[in-house]
N, C-alpha and C positions, 0 to 999 in steps of 0.2 A: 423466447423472444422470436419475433415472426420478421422473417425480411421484408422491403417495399413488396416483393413483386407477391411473394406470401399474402398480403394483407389484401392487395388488389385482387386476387383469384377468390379469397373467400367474401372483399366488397361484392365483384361480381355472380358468384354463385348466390349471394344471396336474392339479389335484384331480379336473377332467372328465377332462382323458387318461386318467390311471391308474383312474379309476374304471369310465370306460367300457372300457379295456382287460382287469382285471381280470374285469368281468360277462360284458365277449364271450370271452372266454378259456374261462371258468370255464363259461359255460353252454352253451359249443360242446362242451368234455370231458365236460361230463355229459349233452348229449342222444345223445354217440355213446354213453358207456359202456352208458346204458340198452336204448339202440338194439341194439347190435351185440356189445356189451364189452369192445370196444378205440377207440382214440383212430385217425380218421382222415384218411386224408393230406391231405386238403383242410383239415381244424381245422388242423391243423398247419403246412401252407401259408401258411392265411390268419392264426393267429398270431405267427408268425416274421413276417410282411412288417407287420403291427399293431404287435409289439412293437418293431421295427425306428426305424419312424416315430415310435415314443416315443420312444423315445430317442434321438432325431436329436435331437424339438424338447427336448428335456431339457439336451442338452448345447450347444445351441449358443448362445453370449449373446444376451439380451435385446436391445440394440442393434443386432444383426445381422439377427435376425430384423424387427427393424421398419424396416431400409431395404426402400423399393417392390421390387426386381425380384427380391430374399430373399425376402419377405414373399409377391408373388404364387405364386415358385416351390412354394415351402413349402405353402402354400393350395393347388393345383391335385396336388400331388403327394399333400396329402394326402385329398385328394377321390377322386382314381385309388387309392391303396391300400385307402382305406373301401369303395371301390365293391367293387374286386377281389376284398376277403373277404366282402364282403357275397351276391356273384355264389358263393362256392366255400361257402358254408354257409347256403343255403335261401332267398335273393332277401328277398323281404316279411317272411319270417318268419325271419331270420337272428340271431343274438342280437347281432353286431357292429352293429345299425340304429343304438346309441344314437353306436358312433365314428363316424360321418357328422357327427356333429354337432361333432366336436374340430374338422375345420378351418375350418368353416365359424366358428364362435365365433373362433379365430386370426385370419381373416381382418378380420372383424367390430370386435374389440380392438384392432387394431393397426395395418390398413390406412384404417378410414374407412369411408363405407357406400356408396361404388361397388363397392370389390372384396366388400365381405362382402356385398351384394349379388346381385353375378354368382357370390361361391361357393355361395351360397343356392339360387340357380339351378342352377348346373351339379351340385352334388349333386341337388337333383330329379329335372331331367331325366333323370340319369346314371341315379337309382336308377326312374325310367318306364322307362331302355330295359335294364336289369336285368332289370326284372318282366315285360316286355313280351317279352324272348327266353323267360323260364319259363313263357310260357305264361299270366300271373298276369293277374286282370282290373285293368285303368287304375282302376277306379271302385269296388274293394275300398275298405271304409271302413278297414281298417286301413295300406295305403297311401297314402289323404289324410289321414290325422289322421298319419301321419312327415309329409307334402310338405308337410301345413301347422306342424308343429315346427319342420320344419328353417330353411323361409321366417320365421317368429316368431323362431326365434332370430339370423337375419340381419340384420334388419333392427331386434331389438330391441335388441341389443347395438354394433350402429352407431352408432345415435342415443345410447344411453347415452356412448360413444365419443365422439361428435360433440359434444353436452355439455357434458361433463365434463373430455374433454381437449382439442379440435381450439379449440374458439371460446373458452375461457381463453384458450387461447396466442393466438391473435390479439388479441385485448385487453388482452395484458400489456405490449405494445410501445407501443399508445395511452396506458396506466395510468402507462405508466415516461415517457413522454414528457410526462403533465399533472403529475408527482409534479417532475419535475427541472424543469418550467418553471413550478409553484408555488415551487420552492426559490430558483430564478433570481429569480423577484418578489419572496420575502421579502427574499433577500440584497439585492436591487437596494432596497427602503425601508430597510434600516439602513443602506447605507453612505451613502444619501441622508440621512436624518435623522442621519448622524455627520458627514455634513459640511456638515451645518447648525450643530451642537451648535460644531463645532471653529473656525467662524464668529463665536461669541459667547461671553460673558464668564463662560457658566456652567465653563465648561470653563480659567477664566485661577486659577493655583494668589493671582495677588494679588487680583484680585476673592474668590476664597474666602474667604481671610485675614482682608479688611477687612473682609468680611459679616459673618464669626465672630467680631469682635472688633466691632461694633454691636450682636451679637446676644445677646451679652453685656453688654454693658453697660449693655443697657436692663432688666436686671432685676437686675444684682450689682455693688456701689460696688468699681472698681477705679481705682489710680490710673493706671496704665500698662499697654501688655500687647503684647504682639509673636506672632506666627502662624510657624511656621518649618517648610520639606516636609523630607521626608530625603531624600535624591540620592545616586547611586554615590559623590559624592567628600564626602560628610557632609549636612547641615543649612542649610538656605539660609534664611532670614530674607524671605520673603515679604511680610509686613503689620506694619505698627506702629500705634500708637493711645498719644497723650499722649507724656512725657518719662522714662525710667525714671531711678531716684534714682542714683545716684554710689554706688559703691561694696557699692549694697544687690541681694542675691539675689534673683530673685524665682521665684515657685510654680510648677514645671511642671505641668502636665497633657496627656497622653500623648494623641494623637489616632491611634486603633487600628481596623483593620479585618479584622475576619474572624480576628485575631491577629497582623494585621501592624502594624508601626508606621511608619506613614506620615508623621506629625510633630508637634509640641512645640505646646501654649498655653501662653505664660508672663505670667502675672500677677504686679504690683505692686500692692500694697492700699493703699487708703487711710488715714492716720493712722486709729489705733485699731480697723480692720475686720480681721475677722479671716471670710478667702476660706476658709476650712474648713468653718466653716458653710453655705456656696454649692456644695460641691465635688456633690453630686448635681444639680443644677440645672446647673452646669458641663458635667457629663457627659452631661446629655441634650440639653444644645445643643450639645454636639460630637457627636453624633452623624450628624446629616445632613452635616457638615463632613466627618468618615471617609469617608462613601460620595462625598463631591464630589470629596476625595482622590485617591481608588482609581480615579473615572473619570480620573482626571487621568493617573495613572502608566498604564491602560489603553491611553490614546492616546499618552502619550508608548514603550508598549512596541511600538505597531500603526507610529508615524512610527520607533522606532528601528528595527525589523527590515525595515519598507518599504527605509531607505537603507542600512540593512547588506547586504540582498541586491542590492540596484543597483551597492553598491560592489564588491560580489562578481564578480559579471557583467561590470562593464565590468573589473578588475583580472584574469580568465581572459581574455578578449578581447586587451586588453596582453601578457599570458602565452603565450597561444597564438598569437597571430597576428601581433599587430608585432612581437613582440618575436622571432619567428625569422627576420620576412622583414626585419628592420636589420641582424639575425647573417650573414644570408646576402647581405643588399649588403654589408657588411663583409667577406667573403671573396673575393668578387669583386673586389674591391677591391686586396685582397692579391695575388689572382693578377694582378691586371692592374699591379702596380705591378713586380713580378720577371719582368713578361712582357722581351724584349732589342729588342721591336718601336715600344718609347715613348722620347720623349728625356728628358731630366734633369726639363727646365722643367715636362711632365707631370707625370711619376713624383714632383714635388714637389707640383704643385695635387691628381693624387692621394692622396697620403701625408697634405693636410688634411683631405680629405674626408673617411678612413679614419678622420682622430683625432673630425674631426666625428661623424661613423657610433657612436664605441665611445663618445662622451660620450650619445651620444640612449640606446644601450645600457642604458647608467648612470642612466641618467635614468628610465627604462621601468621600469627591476629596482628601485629606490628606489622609485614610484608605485605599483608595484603590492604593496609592502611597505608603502606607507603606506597603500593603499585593504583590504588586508587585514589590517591592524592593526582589534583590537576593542578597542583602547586598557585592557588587560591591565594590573593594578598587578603581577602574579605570572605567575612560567609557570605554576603549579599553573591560578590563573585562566584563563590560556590556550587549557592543555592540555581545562578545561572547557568553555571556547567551541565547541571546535572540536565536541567530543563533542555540544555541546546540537543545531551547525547538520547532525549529522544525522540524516534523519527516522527515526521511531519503529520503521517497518516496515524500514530499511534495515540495513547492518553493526552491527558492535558497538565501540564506543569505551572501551577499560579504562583508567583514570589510576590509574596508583597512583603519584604523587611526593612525596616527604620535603623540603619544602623551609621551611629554616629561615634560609639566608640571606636578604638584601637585595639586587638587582641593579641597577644603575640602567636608567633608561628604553632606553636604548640597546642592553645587553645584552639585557634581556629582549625586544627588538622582533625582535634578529635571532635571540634563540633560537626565538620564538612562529612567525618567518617558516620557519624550516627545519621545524617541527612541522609547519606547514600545508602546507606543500609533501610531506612523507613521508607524511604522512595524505591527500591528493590522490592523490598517486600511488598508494599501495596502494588507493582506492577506486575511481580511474576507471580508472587501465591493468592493475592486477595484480587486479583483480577479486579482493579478501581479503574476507572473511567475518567476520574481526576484527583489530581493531586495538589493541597492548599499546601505552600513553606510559605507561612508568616509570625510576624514578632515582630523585636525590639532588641538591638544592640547597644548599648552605651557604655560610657568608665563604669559605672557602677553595677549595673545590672544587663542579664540576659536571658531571654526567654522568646522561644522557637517553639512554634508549633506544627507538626506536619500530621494532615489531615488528609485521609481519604477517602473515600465513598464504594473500597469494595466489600468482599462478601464478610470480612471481619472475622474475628475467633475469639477465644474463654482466654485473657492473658493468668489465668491462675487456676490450675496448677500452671509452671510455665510448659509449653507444648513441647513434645517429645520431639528430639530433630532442631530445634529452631534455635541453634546455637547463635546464628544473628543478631536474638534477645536477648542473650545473656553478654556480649562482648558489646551492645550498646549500651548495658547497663554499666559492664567496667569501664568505659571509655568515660563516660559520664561520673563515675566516683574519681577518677584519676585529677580530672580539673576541677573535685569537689560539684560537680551542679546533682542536682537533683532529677529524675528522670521517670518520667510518670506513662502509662501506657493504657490507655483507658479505651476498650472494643468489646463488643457479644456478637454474637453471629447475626450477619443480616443487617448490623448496621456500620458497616466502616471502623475503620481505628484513629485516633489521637495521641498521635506520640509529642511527651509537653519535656521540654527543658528546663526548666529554671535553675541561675545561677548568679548567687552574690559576689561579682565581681571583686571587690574588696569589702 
């Protein structure tokens, strides 16, 4: 990637080439025509090795040419072919004098101002000992007003160079480093001042309640009145204030933030007061209550996805690591129990350890199905969990599920457990690009399909390692469903459910 002023040095280098090419060309053809009346072999010479060198640097990228030992070549080769036609059509007075000046600027642009420098130089000199073989005087003023050009242009398009691009870039790595340890300071005073905040009672959803319900009162005759948050599993009754009456309703008022509804003020009025005339006054002292709210469900979102991914982490851990090296003391096990070289009394304190071994098994695949439960009332809910934990930038997660039955806790744990497990595997081993959860939930029947699109595998024999396949498939006999796993390499997998609800 080239920066603005990058782009502008090689716009301009090229406009000099062709320009200056075009004049040396053009004015070499017409001093012969005038001369002689034909075009000769020396013009012709020196514009063929001219036009050559354009079109080198024309075609060849940008980035190429600005690595150092391109960059030098290029520079010095272009100085030898300037000089060369400069030497074949009249030294001093050559009309190529002005392409001396293309590599020199190349050099200049693109190297720094050491080499545009030295090419600054070595075009000088080159074009002194040019003029110096024709015979031509050193001290001609039109030979030092080129030597002083070409030096002007060396040295002035270096420094422009030096600048504009060379001393940016060293400064952007110091810039990027006070910008991300300014970022580092601010994060580091919020999570400070949030776990100050999370310390004290501004942030307790019953100190809010029982504010909002003093803070009220001190200005609207109620008899009673209760504060309640809303939560995944309803309405929780935070604060009370007085006795509410038997059998009598009393007045919600909605405590809202941003459009959400975060929870309920319910007032009881007093004999003969009627809370309707209060209801704006109501409103605008719930107002600061919403926003105490919303910090409320903030922290409680930052503390639930804090232990959601802990529990993530340590239940892959379980997954991956104990739980194959118990499978594989468990086989050993087996082999050592059919080995003909143990006697009975072994082969029996054996045979307990083995049942020991397959109960820790059980134990493991349970734990790590309870630490990756996100406590789902629905698979539709499930199948969205899973979709939300991944990130923005990563695969694609489609749910399209119809689900109209009811399942209890238990079915739906081990359907949500085989979902995460097929969604795991198409994102970490089959590297898929997207991922389909769709079906049909109802009383009677259930059937989920999860579909992806990566590199796929031979599901038979089952794959060494991929004990994942085999604990989808227990989890699937346990609620009776059926469990189908249909993949070849190179074309994605379909993990299918089907299950006769009654």
């Amino acid at each position: 990637m080239h920066t603005t002023w990058e782009a502008r040095f090689d716009w301009i280098e090229s406009i000099l080439q062709w320009t200056a090419l075009v004049l040396g060309v053009g004015l070499a053809v017409l001093g012969d025509v005038n001369l002689t009346g034909e075009i000769s072999p020396a013009t012709i010479t020196a514009s063929i090795a001219v036009t050559a060198y354009t079109v080198l640097m024309q075609v060849l990228p940008t980035n190429r040419k600005q690595l150092p030992f391109v960059g030098a070549f290029l520079a010095a080769l272009g100085v030898a072919i300037s000089l060369f036609a400069i030497s074949l059509t009249g030294g001093t007075g050559s009309p190529f004098l002005l392409y001396l000046a293309v590599p020199i600027f190349f050099a200049a642009t693109t190297q720094g101002v050491v080499l545009g420098a030295i090419t600054a130089l070595a075009g000088v000199v080159g074009l002194a000992l040019v003029a110096r073989n024709a015979g031509e005087d050193l001290m001609d003023p039109r030979f030092l007003q080129m030597a002083a050009f070409y030096a002007l242009v060396g040295i002035t398009f270096a420094q422009a160079y030096r600048i504009l691009i060379e001393e940016p870039e060293t400064r952007r790595p110091e810039a990027s480093l006070a910008e991300q340890a300014a970022r580092l300071e601010e994060a580091h005073r919020l999570l400070a001042e949030l776990a100050d905040l999370a310390t004290t009672d501004d942030l307790s959803p019953i100190t809010i309640g029982r504010s909002a319900l003093r803070d009220v009162a001190a200005t609207i005759p109620y008899a009673s009145g209760s504060v309640s948050l809303v939560e995944s599993s309803g309405e929780t009754v935070v604060a009370t204030r007085g006795q509410a009456p038997a059998g009598s309703a009393g007045t919600d008022y909605p405590i809202d933030f941003d459009g959400q509804r975060l929870g309920t003020l319910t007032l009881w009025p007093m004999a003969g007061a009627d809370l309707e005339l209060h209801r704006r006054q109501i409103e605008r002292t719930l107002r600061p209550v919403a926003l105490a709210f919303d910090n409320v469900v903030l922290l409680q979102t930052i503390a639930h996805r804090s232990v959601r991914e802990e529990r993530i982490r340590v239940a892959r851990e379980l997954h991956d690591e104990i739980g194959p090296l118990l499978v594989s003391v468990g086989l050993g096990l087996d082999v050592a129990i059919q080995s003909d070289d143990i006697d009975d009394k072994t082969a029996a304190h054996l045979a307990g350890l083995r049942e020991n071994v397959g109960k820790l098994v059980d134990d493991v695949r349970r734990t790590v199905t309870v630490l990756r439960s996100t406590q789902a009332t629905t698979v539709t809910e499930h199948a969205h969990n899973l979709a939300a934990d991944v990130d923005s930038s990563g695969p694609s997660i489609i749910v399209d599920i119809e689900e109209e039955g009811v399942l209890g806790e238990r079915e739906i744990a081990q359907l949500g457990a085989i979902m995460t497990e097929a969604v795991r595997n198409a994102l970490e081993h089959a590297r898929a690009k997207v991922v389909r959860i769709e079906g049909k939930v109802d009383r009677d029947r259930v059937l989920l399909r999860i579909t992806d699109d990566g590199d796929g595998f031979d599901p038979e024999p089952e794959p060494e390692g991929r004990y994942g396949l085999i604990g989808m498939r227990e989890r699937a006999r346990e609620i009776g469903a059926n469990l189908t796993i249909d993949s070849s390499e190179g074309r994605g997998t379909v993990v299918t459910v089907a299950w006769d609800v009654r």
